[in-house]
MIFI-894185 format. One line per field, with one value per atom (N, C-alpha, C): atom name; x, y, z negated; residue number from 1; residue in one letter. Coordinates in pm, 1 decimal, always signed. Example, Ala and Ser with C-alpha at 12.3 -4.5 7.8 and 13.67 -1.06 7.14 Angstrom:
BEGIN
name: c(N_CA_C_N_CA_C);
X: c(+1319.0_+1230.0_+1320.0_+1285.0_+1367.0_+1290.0);
Y: c(-569.0_-450.0_-330.0_-225.0_-106.0_+3.0);
Z: c(-780.0_-780.0_-780.0_-708.0_-714.0_-787.0);
resi: c(1_1_1_2_2_2);
resn: c(A_A_A_S_S_S);
//
This chain:
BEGIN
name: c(N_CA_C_N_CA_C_N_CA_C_N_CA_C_N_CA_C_N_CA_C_N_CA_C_N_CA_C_N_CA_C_N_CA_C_N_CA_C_N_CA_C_N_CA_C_N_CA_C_N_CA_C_N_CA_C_N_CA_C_N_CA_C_N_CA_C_N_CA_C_N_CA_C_N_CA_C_N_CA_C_N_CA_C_N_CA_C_N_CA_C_N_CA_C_N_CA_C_N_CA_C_N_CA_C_N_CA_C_N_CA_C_N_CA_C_N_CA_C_N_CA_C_N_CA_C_N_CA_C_N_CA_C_N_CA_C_N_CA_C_N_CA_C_N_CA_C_N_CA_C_N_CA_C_N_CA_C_N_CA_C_N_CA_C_N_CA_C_N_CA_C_N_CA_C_N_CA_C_N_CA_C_N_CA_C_N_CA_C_N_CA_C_N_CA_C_N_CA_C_N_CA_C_N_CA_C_N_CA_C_N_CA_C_N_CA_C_N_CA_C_N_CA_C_N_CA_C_N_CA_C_N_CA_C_N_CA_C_N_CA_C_N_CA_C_N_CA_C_N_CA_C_N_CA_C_N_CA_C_N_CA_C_N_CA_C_N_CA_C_N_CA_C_N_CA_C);
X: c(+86.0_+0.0_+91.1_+48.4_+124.3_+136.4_+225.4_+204.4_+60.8_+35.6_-106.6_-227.1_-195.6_-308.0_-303.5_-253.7_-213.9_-286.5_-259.5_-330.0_-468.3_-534.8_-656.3_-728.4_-658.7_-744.2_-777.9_-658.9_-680.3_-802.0_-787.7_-859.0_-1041.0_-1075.6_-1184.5_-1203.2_-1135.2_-1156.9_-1199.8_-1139.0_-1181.9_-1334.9_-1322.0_-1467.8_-1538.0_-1554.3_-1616.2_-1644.0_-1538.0_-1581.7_-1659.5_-1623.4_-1669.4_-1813.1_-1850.1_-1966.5_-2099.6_-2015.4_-2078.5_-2080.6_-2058.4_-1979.9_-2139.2_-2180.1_-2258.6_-2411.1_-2412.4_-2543.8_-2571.2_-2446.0_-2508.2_-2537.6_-2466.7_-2437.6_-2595.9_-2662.6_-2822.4_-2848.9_-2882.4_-2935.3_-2957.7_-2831.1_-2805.1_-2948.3_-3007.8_-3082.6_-3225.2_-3218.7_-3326.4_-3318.3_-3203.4_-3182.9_-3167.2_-3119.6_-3050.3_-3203.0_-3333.3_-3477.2_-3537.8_-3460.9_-3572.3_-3633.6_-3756.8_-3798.9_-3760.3_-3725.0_-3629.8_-3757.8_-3892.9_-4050.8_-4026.5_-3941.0_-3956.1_-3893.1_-3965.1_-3948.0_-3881.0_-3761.5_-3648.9_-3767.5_-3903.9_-3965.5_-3987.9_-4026.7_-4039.1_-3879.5_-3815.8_-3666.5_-3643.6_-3596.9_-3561.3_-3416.3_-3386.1_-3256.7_-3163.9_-3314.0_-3231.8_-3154.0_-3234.5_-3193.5_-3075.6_-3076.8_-2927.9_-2828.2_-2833.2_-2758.8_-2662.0_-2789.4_-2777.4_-2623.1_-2692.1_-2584.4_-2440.6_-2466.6_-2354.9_-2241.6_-2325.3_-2226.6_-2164.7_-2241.3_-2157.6_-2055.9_-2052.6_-1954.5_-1844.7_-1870.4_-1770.3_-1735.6_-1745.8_-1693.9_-1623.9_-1638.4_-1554.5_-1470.3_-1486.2_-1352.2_-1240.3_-1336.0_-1182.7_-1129.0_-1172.5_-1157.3_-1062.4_-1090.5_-947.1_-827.3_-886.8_-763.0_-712.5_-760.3_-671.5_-611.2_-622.2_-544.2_-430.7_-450.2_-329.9_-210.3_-257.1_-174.2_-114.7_-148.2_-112.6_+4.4_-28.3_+102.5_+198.2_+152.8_+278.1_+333.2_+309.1_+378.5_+465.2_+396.0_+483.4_+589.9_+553.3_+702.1_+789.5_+734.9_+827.4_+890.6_+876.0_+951.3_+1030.5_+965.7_+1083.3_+1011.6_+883.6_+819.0_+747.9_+725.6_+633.6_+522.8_+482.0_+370.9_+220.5);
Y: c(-116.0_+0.0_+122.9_+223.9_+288.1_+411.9_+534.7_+631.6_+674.4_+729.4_+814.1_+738.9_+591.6_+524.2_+496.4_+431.3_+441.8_+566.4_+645.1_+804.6_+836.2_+766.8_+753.5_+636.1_+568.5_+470.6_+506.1_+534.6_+599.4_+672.5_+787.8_+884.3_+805.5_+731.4_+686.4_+599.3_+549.1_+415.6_+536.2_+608.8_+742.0_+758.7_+819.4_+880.6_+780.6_+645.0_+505.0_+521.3_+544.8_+530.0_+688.9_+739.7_+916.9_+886.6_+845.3_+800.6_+723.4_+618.0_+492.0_+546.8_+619.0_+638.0_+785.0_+852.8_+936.3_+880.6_+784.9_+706.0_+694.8_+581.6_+534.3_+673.6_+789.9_+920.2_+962.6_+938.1_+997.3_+920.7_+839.1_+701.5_+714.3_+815.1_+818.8_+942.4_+996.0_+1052.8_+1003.9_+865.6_+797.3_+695.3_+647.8_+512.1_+583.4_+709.9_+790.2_+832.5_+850.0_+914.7_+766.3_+680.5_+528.4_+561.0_+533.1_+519.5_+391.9_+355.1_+259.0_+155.2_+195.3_+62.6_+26.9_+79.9_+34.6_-183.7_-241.7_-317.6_-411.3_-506.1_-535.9_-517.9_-637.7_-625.8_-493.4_-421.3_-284.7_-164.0_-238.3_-192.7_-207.9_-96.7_-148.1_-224.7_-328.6_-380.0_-438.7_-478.2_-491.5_-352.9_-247.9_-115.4_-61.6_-90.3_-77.5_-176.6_-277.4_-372.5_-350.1_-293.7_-280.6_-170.7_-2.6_+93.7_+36.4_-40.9_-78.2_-155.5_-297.8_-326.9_-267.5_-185.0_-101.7_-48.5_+55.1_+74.2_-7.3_-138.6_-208.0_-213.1_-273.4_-335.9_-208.6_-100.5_+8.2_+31.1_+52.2_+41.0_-74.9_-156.5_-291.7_-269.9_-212.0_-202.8_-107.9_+30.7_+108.9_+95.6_-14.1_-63.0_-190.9_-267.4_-334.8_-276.9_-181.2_-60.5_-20.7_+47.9_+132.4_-2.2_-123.7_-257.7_-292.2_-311.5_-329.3_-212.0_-119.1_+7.3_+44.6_+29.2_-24.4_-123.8_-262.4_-336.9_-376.2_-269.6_-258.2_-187.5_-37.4_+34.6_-37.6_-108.0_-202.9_-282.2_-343.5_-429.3_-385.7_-278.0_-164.3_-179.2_-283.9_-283.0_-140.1_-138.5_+6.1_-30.2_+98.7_+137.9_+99.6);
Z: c(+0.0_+0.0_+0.0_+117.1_+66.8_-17.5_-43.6_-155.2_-135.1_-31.9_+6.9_-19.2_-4.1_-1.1_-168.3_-220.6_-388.0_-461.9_-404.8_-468.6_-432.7_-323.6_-270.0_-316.2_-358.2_-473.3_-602.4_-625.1_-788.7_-787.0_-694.5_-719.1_-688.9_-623.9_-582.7_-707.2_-720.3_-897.6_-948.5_-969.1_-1121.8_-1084.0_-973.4_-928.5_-969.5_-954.4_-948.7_-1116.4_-1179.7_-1315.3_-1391.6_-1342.2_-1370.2_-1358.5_-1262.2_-1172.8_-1256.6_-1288.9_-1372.7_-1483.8_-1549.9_-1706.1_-1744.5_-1616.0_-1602.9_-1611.1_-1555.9_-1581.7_-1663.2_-1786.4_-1939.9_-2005.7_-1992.0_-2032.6_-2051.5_-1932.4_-1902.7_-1971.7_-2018.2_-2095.4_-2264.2_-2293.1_-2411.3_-2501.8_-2449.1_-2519.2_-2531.8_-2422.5_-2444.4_-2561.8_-2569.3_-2627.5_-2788.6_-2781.2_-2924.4_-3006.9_-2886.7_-2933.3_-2992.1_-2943.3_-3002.9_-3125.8_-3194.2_-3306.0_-3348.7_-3500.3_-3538.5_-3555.6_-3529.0_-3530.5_-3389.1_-3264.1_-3113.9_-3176.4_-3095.5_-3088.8_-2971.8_-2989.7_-2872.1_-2743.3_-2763.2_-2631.6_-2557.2_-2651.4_-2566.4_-2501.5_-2525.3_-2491.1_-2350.7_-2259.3_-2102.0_-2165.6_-2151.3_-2177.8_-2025.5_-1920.5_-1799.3_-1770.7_-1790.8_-1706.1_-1797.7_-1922.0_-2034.8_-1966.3_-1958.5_-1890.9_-1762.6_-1639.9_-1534.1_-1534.1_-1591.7_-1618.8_-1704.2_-1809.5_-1852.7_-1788.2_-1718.7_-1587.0_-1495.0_-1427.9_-1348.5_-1425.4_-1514.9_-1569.6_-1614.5_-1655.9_-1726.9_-1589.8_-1428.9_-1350.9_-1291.9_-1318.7_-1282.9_-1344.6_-1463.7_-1539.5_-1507.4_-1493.4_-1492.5_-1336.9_-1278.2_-1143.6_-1132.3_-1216.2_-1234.9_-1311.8_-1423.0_-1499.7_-1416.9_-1309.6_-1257.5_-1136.5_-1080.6_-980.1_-1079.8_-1174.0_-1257.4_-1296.2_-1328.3_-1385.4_-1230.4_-1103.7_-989.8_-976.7_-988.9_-928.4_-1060.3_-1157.7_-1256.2_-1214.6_-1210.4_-1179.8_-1047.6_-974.3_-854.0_-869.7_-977.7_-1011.2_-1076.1_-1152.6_-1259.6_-1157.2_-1078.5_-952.2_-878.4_-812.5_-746.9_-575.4_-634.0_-486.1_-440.0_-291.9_-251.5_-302.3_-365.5_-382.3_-298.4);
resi: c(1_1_1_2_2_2_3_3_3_4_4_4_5_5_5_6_6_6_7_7_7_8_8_8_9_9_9_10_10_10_11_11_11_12_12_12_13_13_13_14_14_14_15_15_15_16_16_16_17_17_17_18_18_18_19_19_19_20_20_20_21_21_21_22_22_22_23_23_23_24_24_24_25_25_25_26_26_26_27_27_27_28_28_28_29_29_29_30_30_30_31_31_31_32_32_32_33_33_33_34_34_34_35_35_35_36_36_36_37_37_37_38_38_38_39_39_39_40_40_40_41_41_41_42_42_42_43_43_43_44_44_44_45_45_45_46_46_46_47_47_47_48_48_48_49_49_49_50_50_50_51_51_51_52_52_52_53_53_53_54_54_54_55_55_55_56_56_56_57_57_57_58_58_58_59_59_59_60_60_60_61_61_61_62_62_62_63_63_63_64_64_64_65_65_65_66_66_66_67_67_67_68_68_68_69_69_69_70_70_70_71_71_71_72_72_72_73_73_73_74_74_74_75_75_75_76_76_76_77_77_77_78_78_78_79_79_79);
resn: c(X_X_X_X_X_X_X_X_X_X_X_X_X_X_X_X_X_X_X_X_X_X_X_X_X_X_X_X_X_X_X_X_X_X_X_X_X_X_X_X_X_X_X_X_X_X_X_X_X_X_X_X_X_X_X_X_X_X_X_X_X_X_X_X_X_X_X_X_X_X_X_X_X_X_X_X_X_X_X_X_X_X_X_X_X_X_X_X_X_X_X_X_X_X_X_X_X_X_X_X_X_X_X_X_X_X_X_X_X_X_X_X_X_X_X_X_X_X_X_X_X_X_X_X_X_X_X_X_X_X_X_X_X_X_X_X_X_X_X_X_X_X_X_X_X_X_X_X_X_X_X_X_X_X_X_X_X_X_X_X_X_X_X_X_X_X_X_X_X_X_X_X_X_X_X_X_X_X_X_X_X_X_X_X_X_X_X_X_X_X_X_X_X_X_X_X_X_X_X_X_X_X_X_X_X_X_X_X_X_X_X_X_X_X_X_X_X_X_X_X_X_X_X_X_X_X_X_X_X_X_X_X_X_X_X_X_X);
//
């Protein structure tokens, strides 16, 4: 990969997680208003789920980009 392209990933993983990370973000004043009588059934838990995956799979997606180009510096391979 090379430098330009390395720096065009990064930057798209981030966005990817900036992205995902904005969803649960909206989420949070719904889930924060729960009344503590809401009961699990009445909980969207797919749609908690749904936002949370994305995010987790973005994150690991930029933490396995950043572990790839370390370990390429650590090698002395191109970028």
């Amino acid at each position: 990969m090379s430098e330009e392209n390395a720096v065009l990933a990064l930057k798209n993983a981030w966005n990817g997680v900036i992205a995902a990370s904005a969803e649960v973000e909206k989420l949070a004043p719904a889930v924060a208003g729960l009344p503590s009588t809401t009961t699990v059934d009445a909980l969207d838990l797919a749609g908690y789920r749904r936002v949370t995956l994305a995010q987790s799979i973005a994150v690991n997606a930029l933490h396995g980009l950043l572990e790839e180009l370390q370990r390429k510096l650590e090698t002395g391979k191109q970028v």
